[in-house]
Each structure stands twice: as C-alpha cells, then as structure tokens.
N, C-alpha and C positions, 0 to 999 in steps of 0.2 A: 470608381474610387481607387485612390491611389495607397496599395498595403504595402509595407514591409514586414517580410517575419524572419527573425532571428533564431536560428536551428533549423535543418535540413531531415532530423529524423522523423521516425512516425509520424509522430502529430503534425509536424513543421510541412512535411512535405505532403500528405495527405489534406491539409488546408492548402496548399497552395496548387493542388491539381483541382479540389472543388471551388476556390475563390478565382482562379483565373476561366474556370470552364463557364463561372458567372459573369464574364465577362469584367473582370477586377483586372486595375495595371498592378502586376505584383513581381518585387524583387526579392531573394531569400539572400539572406548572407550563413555562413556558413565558412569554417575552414578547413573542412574538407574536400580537396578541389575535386576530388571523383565522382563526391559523389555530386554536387553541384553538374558535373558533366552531364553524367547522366539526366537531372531533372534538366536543367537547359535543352537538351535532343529531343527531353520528352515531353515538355512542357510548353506554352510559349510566356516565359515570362523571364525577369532578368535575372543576373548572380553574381554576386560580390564577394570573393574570398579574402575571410581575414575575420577575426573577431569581434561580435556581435555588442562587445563591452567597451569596443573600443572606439574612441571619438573620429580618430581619422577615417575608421572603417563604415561610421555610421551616416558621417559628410560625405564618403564617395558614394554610398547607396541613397544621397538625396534624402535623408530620411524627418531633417527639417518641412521638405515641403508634402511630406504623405497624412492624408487623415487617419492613419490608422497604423500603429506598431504593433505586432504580436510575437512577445518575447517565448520559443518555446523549445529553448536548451534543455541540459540536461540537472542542469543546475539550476536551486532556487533563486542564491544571490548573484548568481549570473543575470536571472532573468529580468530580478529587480532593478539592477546596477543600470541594463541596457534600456530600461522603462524611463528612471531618469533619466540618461541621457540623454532620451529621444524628446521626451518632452521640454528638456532645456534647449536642446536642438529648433522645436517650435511644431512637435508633431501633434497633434489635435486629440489624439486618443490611443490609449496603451491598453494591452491587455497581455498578462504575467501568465504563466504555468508557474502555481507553487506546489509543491506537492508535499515539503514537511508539515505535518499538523499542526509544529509547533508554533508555526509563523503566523496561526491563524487570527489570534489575538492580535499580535503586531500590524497583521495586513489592517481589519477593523480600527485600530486606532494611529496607525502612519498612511491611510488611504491616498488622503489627498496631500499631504508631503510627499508621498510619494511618487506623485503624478499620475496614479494608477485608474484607468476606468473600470478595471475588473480585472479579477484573480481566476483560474480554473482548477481544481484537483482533480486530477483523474481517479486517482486513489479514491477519493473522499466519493465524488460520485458512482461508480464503483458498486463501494462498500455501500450507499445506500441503495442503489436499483435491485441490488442481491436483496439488501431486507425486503426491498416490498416483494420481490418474487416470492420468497417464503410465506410473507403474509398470507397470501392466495397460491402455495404451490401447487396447485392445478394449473395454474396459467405460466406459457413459457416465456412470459414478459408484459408488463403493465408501464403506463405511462400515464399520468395526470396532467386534465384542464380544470379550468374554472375553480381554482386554488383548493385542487383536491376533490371538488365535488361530481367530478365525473372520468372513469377510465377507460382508455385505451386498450386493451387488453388481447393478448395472443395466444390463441388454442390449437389443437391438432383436430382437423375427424377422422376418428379412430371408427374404425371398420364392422360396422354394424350398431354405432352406439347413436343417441338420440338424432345427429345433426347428420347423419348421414344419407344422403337421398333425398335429403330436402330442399325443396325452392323457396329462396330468401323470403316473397309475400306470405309463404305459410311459417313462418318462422315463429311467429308471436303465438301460435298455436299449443307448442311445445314449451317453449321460455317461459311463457305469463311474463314476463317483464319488459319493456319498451328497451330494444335493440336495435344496432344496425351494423349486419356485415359490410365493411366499407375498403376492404381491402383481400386479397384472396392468393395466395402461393400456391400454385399447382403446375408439378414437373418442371419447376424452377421457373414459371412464367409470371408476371404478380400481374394482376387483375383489377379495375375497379369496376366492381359487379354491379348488374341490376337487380331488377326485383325477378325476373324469371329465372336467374339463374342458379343453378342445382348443386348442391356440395355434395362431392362424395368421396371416399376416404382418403387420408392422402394428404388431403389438401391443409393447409395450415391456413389460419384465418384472421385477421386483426377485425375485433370489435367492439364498440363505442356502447355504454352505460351509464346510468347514473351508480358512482360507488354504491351508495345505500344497497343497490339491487344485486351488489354481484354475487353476494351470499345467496341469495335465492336464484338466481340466473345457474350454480353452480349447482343446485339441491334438483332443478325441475328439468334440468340437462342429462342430468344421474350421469354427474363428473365426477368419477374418484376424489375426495376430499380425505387432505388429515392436517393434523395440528402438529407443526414442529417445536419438536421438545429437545431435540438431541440432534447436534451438526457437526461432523466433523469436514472440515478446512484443509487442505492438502497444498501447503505450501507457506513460508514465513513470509511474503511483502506488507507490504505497507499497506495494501487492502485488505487482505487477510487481517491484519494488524486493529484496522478499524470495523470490520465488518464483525469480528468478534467480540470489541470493545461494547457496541450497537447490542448484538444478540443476548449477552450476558447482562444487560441495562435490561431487558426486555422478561431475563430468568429465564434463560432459552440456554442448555448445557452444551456447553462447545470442548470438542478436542481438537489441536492442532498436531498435524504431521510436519515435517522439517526436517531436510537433511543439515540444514547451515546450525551447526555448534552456537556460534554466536549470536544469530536471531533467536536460535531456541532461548536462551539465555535472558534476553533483553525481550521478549514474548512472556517468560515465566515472571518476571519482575513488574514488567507492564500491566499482566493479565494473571494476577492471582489465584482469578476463581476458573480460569481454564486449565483444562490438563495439556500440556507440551511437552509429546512424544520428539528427540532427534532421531531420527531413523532413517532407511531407505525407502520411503514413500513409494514406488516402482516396483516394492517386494511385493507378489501379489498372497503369499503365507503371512507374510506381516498383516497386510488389510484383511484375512480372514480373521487373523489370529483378533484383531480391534474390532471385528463386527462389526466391518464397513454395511455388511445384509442387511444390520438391524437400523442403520441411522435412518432419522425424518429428511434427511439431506445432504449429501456430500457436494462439496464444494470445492473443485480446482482451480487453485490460483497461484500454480508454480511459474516461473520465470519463462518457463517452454511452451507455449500454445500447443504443440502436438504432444505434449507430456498431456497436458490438461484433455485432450479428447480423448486419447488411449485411460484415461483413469477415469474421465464420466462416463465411459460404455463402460466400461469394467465393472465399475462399481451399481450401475444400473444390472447388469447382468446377477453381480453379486445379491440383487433386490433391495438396493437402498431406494425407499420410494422417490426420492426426486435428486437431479442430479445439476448442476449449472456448472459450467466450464469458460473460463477467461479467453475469449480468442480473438485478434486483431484483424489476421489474414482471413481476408474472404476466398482466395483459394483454398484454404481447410475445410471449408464448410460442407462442401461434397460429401467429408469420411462421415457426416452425422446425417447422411440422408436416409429420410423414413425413420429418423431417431425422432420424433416426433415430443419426447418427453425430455430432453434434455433444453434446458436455457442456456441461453447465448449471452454472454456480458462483453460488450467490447469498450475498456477502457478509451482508446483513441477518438474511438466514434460520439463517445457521450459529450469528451471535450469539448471534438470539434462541432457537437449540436450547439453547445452553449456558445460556441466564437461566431456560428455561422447566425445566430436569433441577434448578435448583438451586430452583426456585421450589416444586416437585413434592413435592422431597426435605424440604422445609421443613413443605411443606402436612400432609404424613404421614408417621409415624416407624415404621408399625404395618403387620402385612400382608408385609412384604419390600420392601426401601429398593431407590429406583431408583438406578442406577449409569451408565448410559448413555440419550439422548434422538438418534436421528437424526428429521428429518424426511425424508422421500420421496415421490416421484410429485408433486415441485413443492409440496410443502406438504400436501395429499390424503390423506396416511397418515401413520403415525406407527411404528416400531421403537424400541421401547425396552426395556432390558436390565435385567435385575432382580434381587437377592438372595433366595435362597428362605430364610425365617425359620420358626420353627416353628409359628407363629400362622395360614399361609397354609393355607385352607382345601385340602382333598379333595388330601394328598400323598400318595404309592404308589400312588393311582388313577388307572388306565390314560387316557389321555387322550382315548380313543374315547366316553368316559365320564362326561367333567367338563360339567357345566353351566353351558358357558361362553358368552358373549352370540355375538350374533351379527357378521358380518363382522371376526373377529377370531383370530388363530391363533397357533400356540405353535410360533417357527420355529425355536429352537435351546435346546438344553439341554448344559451345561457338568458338568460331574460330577467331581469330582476331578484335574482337567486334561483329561478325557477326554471331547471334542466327539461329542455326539449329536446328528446331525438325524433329529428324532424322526419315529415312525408315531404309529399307535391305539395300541401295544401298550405302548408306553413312559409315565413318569410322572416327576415332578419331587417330588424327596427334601428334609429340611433342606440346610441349606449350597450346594445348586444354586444356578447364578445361569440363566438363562431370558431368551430374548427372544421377548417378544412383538411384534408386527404387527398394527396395527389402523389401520382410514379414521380419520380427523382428529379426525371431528364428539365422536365418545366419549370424554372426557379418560379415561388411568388414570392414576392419584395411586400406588397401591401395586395390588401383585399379585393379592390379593383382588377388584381391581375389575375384575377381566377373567371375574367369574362373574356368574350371570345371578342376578337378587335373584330368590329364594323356590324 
C-alpha cells in the first residue's frame, strides 16, 4: 500500500519505521531537512521537504495517488488542513492526530466534510488506559476483546508468591478460573509458552480471561488488591488534564503537582473539585510533605519521560501502593527492570496501535477482518482480535491440529457471547471472533496468516 505521513516526529516517524518494515511504499514530508536525512539513511522509504499543508508540497509527494494519508504534525489545524487537501488531491483515506479535546464535537459532526477516516488522541487514549490500570491496580496493564468481555492483562511473579514455580497445565489448580498464560517476559526475552512451561520470579506475564473472572483470578492468586480512593498526578498535560477529569466523574480524589503557573491555573478552572498544587514536583521534601507514602496511586505525566521514571521509583519507594509512569523510549525501560510494579503508558505506541489495526484492515478485506490491535511486552508482541469469515482456512478443526506458524497462539475465542479460553480440543467456527498472540517480528493482516504456508 502506498502511505503518506505528514510530520516526522514521534509518532510520524515511529509509524513509518513499523509501516515500511511491513513492507508499505511510504513517503514522510516533513520541513525539517535533518531530520528527514536521518530517517532517509535509516529507513528505506521516500522524503519530501516542505510543508505538509501545503498544495505544491503534497503534488510533489504524489499524495493524489496514495491509499492512505496520515496527518501527524504537531498541530491540530494543521493536521486537518493537510487531510483535506489530500483528499481533494484524490487520496482514498486520511487519518488526523487531533489531540485538543475541544475538537472532539467538531470532528463527530464535520467527519465526513472533512474527508476524515479517523481521528487519533494520544492524550485521550492515554488518559483512558491509566483508568483501567487503576480499576485492577494489581495488574501492570490491561487490554480488552470481544467489546470488553474479556482481558488482556499484565502481571509480575513475585518471588514466592502463588504463580511461582508453576507449570502452565497446573495453573487451573491455583486460579479456579479458566486462563491462559500466552505471553511471557523473562530476562528481556518474550516467549510464547507451552503448557510444560514453568514461571518463576521475575518473569512478567500477559494473560487472557474472561473480565467477570478477574476479581476472583486476583482473590485465589493472593494478589495484593486495593481500591483507589486518592491519586495524585505529577505533571500539567493534557493527559493529566483528562485522566483526572475521568477519575473525579468516577469520586476518585485527585491532586495535581505542576511547575507551569499557567496550566496550574487553567487545571484549577477546568477541574474545581481537584487540588492544584504549582510547585517543584522533583522536590523530594515537597512529595513527603503531600504524602506521596499515602496515595492509591501516583501518576507521572510530566513533559520528561526520565522525570517520570525517577518519580515512579521514588514515589513507590516512598510506599504509594501503585505507580504508572508515561514513557515513549524504549531505551528507558532498562532503569525499571525488576520494577515489576510500576505501569508503563506509552502515548505514541497506543496511537500508532489504533493507525496500525486501521492500516491492517485496509491492507486485507479477505481471511477474517481485524477488529482489534493491542501491542504488548513494550511493543515485542502483538494481540490482535479477529472476525472468523467463512473463507478462514481449517474451521471445526481442533486446534491441537492446525498448522499454525510458530511462536504464535490462539488465546481466546468468543462464540456467540460465550468466552472460551481455549485447549487442543476446541476450534473456531464462522461468526467467531478470535484473538490471536504473536512476537512482533510476524505481521498478521488477516486470520489466514497465522497458518504456516504449505
């Protein structure tokens, strides 16, 4: 498929190293020529300097004859601006980064004047992955299929505690509730496990439930549980901004830290019923003096990713029971190893889940249509949920069966409302929807490609 994306930074250019490594013809415009250099050396796809809004810039990047725009400046009305154009231009499908909340009205009712096939927030997505972590703070990250009736879910085993030393087939033993380890981080390796193999501490774990069950999954586990009453927020953005709007809807008492005068300001105005502290956030007598010790959660979502880890260990040390920190770079992720209790939010990566499920969906109509795209294990795997069409190869055959590739497994099947996490014995029928689990490296486009050619 032939993409254009408008903006080189984060987002811009972390889609155009995962859409061309998909084998995508992808040009980036951008008017920054350096840094355009750089991806050009490092990439192999094309680059147009000159702005992204602009007509002559968008006829030299061919962007009339590409199925796909992806506007993702830094600006909203930028983003927009370049969506129509593209589409006047004659490009088949737009997709906008807006990130003011306030447009969000606007977008729902100028959609399709606007030529738009979809809008992204990073903010906005964001702010809601944070709430569900706190729903379940035991778990260092949760992702939903089958429109919420079954999650995803990311744990540590901690060193001596229920899941330790045990082999996956015994696993039902200890849980009572139907599970499936399908994913496994240990010493930075990720795994997709069988049934013989053995957890032991250390290891971080992505696994598949039905929601109803995770209350009790967390009770028979004898997982630390508590109930977030009190969050304080360490930083003024725009996630920040919404994530607390969400928690105080919810009667969850939030404080916000802030050095910026002027968000604090426009935070107090916005968010009445939170307290916003302006301060030196980094003071670590200040975060005593607030009884960071005491909070259900602290939350950093300052502008600095290495602000935000230095103040989730801090403040876990200080014994706030859960901690989650905003971070983009996955070279960071090293200073949290063996943090096993901190959550990881990466705005970029959510984005680009939602650009990559609608890019997929595009790519192929055939096989059984994706419906849902998590990434996991820090980008290293990949969950994605799938409609079963009648075209999908070897259906009512037992799954012990199917010749399906390697490092790749079938962690939940949906059947008429009725959640199966599946054995060998089980099989995926028309109308099922299916989520698959697979490492990174293997794109699936459609459901057929999770079988092994020949």
């Amino acid at each position: 498929m032939r993409i254009v994306i408008a903006g080189n930074g984060k987002v811009g250019y972390a889609l155009a190293v995962q859409l061309s490594k998909e084998g995508h013809d992808v040009t980036v415009i951008d008017n920054n020529e350096s840094i355009l250099e750089r991806s050009q050396e490092q990439l192999d796809i094309m680059t147009v300097l000159g702005n992204g809004a602009s007509l002559e810039t968008q006829r030299e990047a061919s962007v009339g004859d590409a199925e796909l725009f992806i506007a993702a400046t830094s600006a909203d009305e930028i983003n927009l601006l370049c969506c129509i154009l593209a589409r006047k231009l004659g490009c088949k499908q737009t997709v906008a980064r807006v990130r003011n909340p306030a447009y969000t009205e606007q977008m729902r009712f100028l959609k399709d004047d606007l030529g738009l096939s979809m809008t992204v927030s990073p903010d906005r997505s964001s702010a809601h992955a944070i709430f569900r972590v706190l729903q379940f703070p035991s778990f260092l990250k949760l992702d939903s299929f089958a429109r919420g009736r079954v999650e995803l879910v990311e744990l540590s085993v901690e060193e001596g505690g229920a899941l330790d030393g045990i082999a996956l087939f015994n696993l039902y033993e200890i849980a009572k509730v139907k599970l499936l380890v399908c994913c496994v981080d240990r010493d930075g390796e990720v795994i997709i496990p069988r049934g013989s193999f053995v957890l032991k501490k250390g290891d971080k774990i992505s696994v598949t439930a039905a929601t109803r069950d995770l209350a009790q999954l967390i009770r028979n586990l004898s997982i630390t549980s508590h109930r977030v009453k009190n969050v304080v927020i360490c930083g003024g953005s725009l996630t920040a901004e919404l994530l607390a709007a969400e928690l105080i809807e919810s009667r969850i008492n939030v404080k916000i830290l802030s050095h910026n005068r002027e968000r604090c300001l426009h935070l107090s105005e916005a968010l009445p019923k939170a307290i916003v502290l302006c301060c030196d956030y980094k003071d670590e007598d200040l975060l005593r003096s607030e009884s960071i010790g005491q909070a259900d959660a602290f939350i950093a979502l300052t502008d600095y990713e290495e602000d935000n880890i230095v103040l989730s260990l801090l403040a876990e040390r200080m014994g706030a029971k859960k901690a989650v920190a905003s971070v983009d770079r996955a070279a960071l992720l090293p200073l949290l190893q063996g943090k096993g209790s901190i959550s990881i939010i990466s705005p970029k990566y959510l984005a680009i889940n939602e650009i990559l499920r609608f890019v997929r969906a595009l790519d192929k109509s055939s096989g059984g249509s994706m419906l849902t795209l998590h990434s996991i294990m820090e980008g290293r795997a990949e969950a994605l949920e799938f409609h079963v069409s009648s075209d999908v190869r070897h259906l009512g055959e037992p799954l012990s069966k199917l010749p399906t590739k390697k490092d790749l497994l079938i962690a939940c099947i949906t059947r008429h409302g009725k959640i199966i996490i599946p054995n060998g014995d089980d099989f995926m029928l028309e109308d099922d929807t299916v989520v698959i689990v697979t490492k990174a490296g293997d794109v699936i486009y459609e459901l057929n490609d999770i079988f092994a050619v020949g």
